[in-house]
C-alpha positions in Angstrom: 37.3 -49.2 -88.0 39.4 -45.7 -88.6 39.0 -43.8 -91.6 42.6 -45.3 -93.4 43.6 -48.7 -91.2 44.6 -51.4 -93.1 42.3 -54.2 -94.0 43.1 -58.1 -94.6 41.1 -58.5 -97.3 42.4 -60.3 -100.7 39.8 -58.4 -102.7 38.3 -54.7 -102.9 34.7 -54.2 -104.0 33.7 -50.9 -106.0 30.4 -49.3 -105.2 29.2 -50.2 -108.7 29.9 -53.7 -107.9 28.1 -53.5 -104.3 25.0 -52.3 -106.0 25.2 -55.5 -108.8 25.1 -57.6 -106.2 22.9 -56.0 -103.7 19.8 -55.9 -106.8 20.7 -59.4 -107.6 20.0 -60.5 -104.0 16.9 -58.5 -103.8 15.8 -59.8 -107.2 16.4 -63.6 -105.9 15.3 -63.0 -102.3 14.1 -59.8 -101.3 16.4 -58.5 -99.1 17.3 -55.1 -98.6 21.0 -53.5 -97.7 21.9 -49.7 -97.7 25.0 -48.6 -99.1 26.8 -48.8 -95.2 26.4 -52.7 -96.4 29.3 -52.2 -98.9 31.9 -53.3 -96.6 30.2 -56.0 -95.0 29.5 -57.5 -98.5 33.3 -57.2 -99.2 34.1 -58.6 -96.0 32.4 -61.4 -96.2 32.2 -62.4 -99.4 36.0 -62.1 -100.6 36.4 -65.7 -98.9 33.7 -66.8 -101.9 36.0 -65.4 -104.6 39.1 -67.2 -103.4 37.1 -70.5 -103.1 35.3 -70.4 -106.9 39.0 -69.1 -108.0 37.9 -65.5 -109.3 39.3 -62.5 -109.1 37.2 -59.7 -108.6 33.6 -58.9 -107.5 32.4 -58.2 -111.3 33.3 -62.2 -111.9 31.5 -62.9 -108.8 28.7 -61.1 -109.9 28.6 -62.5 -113.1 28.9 -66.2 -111.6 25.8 -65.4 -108.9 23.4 -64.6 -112.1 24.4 -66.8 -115.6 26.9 -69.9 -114.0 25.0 -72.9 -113.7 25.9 -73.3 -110.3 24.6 -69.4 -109.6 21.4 -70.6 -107.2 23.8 -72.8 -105.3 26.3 -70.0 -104.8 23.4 -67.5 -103.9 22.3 -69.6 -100.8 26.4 -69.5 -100.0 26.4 -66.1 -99.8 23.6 -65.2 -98.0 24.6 -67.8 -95.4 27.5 -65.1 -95.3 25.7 -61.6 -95.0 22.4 -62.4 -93.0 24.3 -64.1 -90.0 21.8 -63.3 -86.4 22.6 -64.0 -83.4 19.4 -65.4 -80.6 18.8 -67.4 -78.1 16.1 -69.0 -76.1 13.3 -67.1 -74.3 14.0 -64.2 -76.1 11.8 -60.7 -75.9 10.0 -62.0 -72.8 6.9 -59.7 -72.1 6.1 -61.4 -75.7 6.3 -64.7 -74.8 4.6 -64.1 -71.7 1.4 -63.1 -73.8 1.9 -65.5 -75.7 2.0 -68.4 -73.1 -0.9 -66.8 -70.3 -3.4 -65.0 -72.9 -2.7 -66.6 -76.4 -2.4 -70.2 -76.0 -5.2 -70.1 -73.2 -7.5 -69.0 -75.3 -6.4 -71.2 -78.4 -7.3 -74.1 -75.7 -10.7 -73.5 -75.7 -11.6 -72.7 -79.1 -9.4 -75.3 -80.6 -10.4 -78.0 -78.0 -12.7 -80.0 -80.8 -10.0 -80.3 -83.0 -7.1 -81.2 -80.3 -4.6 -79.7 -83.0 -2.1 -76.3 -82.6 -0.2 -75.7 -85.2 2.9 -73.1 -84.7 5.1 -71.5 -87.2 8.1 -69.6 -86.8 8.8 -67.9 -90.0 12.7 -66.6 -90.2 13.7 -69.1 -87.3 17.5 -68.8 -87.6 19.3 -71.9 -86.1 15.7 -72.9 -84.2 16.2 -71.2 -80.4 12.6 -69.8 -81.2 11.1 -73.2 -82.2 12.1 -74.3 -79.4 11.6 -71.6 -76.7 7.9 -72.2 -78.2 7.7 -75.7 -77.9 8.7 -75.3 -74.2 5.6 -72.5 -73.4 3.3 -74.8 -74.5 4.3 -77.7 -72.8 4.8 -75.6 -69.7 1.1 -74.8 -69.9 -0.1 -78.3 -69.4 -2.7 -77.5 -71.6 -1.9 -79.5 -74.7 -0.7 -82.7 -73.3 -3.0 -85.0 -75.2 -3.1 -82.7 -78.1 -1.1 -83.0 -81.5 0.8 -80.3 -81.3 3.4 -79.4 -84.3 5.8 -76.3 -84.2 7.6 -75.1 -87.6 10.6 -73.1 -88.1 11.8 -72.2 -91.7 15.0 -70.3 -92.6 15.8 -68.9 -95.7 20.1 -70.4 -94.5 19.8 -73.8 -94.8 23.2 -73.8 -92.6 20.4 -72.2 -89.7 18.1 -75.2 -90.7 20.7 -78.0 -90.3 21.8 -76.3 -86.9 17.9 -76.2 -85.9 17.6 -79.9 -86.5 20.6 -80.5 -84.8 19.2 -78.9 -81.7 22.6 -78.6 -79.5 23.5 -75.1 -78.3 26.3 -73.3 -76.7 26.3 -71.5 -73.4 25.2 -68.1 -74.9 22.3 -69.3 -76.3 21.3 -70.3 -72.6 21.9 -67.0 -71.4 18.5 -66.2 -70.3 17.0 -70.1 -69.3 16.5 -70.4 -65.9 18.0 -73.2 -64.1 14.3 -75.7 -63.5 14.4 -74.6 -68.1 17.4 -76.3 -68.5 16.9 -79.1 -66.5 13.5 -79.4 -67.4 14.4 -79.3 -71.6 17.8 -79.6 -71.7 20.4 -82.7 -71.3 24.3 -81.4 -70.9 26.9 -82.8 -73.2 30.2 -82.3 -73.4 32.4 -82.7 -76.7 35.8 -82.1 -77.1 35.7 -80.5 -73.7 33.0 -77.9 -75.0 29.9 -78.3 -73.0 26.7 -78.1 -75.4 22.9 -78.0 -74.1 20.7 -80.5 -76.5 17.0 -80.0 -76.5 15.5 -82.9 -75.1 13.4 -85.1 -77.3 10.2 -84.5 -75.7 10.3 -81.4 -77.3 12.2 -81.8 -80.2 9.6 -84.7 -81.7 6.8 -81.5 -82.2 9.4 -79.6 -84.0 10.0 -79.4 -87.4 12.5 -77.1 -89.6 12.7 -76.6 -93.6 14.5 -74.2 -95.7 12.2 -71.5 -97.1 12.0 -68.5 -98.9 9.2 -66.2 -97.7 8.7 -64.2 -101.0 7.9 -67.6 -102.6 4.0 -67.9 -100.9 3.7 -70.9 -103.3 6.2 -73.0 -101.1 4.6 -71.4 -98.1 1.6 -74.0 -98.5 4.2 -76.5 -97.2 4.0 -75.5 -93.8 0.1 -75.6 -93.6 -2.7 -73.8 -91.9 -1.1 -72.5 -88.9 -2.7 -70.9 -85.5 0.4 -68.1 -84.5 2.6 -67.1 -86.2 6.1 -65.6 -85.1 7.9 -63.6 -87.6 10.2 -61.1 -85.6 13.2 -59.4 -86.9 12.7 -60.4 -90.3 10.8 -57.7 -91.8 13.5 -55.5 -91.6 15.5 -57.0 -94.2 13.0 -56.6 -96.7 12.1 -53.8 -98.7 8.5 -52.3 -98.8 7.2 -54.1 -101.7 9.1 -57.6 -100.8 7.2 -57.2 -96.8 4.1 -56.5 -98.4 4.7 -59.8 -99.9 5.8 -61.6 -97.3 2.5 -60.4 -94.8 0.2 -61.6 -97.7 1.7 -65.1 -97.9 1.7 -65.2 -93.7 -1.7 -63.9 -93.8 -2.9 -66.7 -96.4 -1.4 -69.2 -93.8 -3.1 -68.0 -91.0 -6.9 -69.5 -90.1 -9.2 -66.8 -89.4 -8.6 -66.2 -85.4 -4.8 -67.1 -86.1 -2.1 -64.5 -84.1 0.7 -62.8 -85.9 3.4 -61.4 -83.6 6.3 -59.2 -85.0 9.0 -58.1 -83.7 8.5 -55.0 -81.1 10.1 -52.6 -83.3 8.0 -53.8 -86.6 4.8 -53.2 -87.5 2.0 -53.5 -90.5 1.6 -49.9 -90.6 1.2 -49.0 -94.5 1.9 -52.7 -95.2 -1.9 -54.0 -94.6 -5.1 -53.5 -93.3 -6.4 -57.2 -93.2 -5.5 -57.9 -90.0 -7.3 -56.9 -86.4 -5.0 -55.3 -84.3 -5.5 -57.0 -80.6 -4.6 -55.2 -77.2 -3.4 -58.0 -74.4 -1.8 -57.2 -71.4 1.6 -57.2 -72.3 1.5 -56.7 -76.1 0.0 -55.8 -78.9 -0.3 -58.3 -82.0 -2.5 -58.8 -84.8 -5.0 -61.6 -86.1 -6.3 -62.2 -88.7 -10.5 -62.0 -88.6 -12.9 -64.5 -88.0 -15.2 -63.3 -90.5 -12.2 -63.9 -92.7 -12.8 -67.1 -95.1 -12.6 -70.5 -93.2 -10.2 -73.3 -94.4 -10.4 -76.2 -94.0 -7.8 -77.2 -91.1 
């Protein structure tokens, strides 16, 4: 937008008030935003201030950290400021490694057990879930296995959508034709066509709302074998990741994978985990000397 255009917005936000609000939501849920935030915050968040009937961002503010109501209205507004887009098969040289050296060798070493246990930790409105859920059917190696796949979102808008499992065409974008035929059942409503996940793989899939600085809530999900947790560590700040790797670590069974995102890293975050050179990627795991859990 140029320096000076007009802007349809009811209400202006000071940068005193930005940086009220931006602690408060790093306080609550460890997010991060840099001042060039400031007009996304007003954008987005001037439609709260006509809803709750107040008149300027200070009110807002004020209503965020002492109204009753304050927790509820926090999950409302960030619903509002950490919209991402994704879709399905996303970042593929990772999900290749994934699906030809990863779950291969999680086939063998798990094959007592029978069980593989997935979590995708910041899972947005589930396209990850289940883009994973696919690769390991696809492998035909887990057939007679109890497979469960977890997504969590801190939006529980995302998590509602997840469950849902209907997408648009965009979402699609990169699914091959024998994908969608293979996972996928057209609908149309309303004369919008929508792709649903089918149901073989929707019943290992399971989504809940969760906040990843709160490792106590973490122990919901379980002892898990991979983890995905891509584009999410950016949104934190240093002290809030460190806390967020310590809880996925905790989560992991010694041997587990973590894969990040291919512009994120543990560099000066942690040295607990290995890191592991496949073909097409490089992820981490956590050791096997590591303490065993019980599974």
């Amino acid at each position: 937008m140029a320096l000076g255009a007009s802007r349809d917005i009811r209400h202006s936000l000071t940068a005193a008030e930005f940086r009220l609000l931006r602690d408060h939501i790093n306080e609550q849920a460890g997010l991060s935003f840099e001042e060039e935030s400031m007009y996304m915050f007003e954008r987005r968040l001037s439609e709260r201030l006509d809803e709750l009937g107040l008149s300027s961002f200070s009110e807002y503010y004020k209503h965020l950290r002492y109204h009753a109501g304050g927790s509820q209205e926090l999950d409302e507004a960030l619903e509002l400021i950490t919209t991402k887009e994704t879709y399905f098969f996303r970042q593929e040289y990772q999900l290749t490694a994934f699906q030809t050296e990863i779950l291969p060798e999680l086939s063998n070493t798990l094959a007592l057990q029978k069980r593989l246990r997935l979590w995708s930790a910041g899972c947005s409105t589930g396209e990850e879930v289940y883009t994973l859920a696919m690769l390991t059917y696809q492998t035909g190696l887990f057939r007679d296995w109890a497979v469960r796949v977890v997504g969590t979102d801190l939006s529980r808008r995302s998590v509602a959508h997840a469950r849902r499992g209907r997408y648009r065409e965009s979402a699609l974008r990169v699914t091959s034709p024998v994908q969608r035929a293979a996972f996928f059942d057209e609908r149309s409503t309303a004369g919008a066509t929508q792709w649903e996940v089918k149901e073989l793989i929707k019943s290992s899939c399971w989504f809940g709302q969760l906040n990843l600085l709160e490792a106590g809530k973490a122990s919901t999900v379980g002892r898990v074998d991979v983890i995905f947790c891509r584009n999410v560590l950016i949104y934190f700040d240093q002290d809030s990741r460190r806390k967020v790797i310590d809880a996925l670590y905790e989560r992991l069974v010694p041997g587990g994978y973590l894969l990040l995102g291919h512009s994120e890293s543990l560099l000066n975050l942690s040295t607990a985990f290995e890191l592991v050179h496949l073909r097409d990627d490089l992820v981490y795991r956590k050791p096997l000397a590591a303490q065993r859990w019980d599974r």
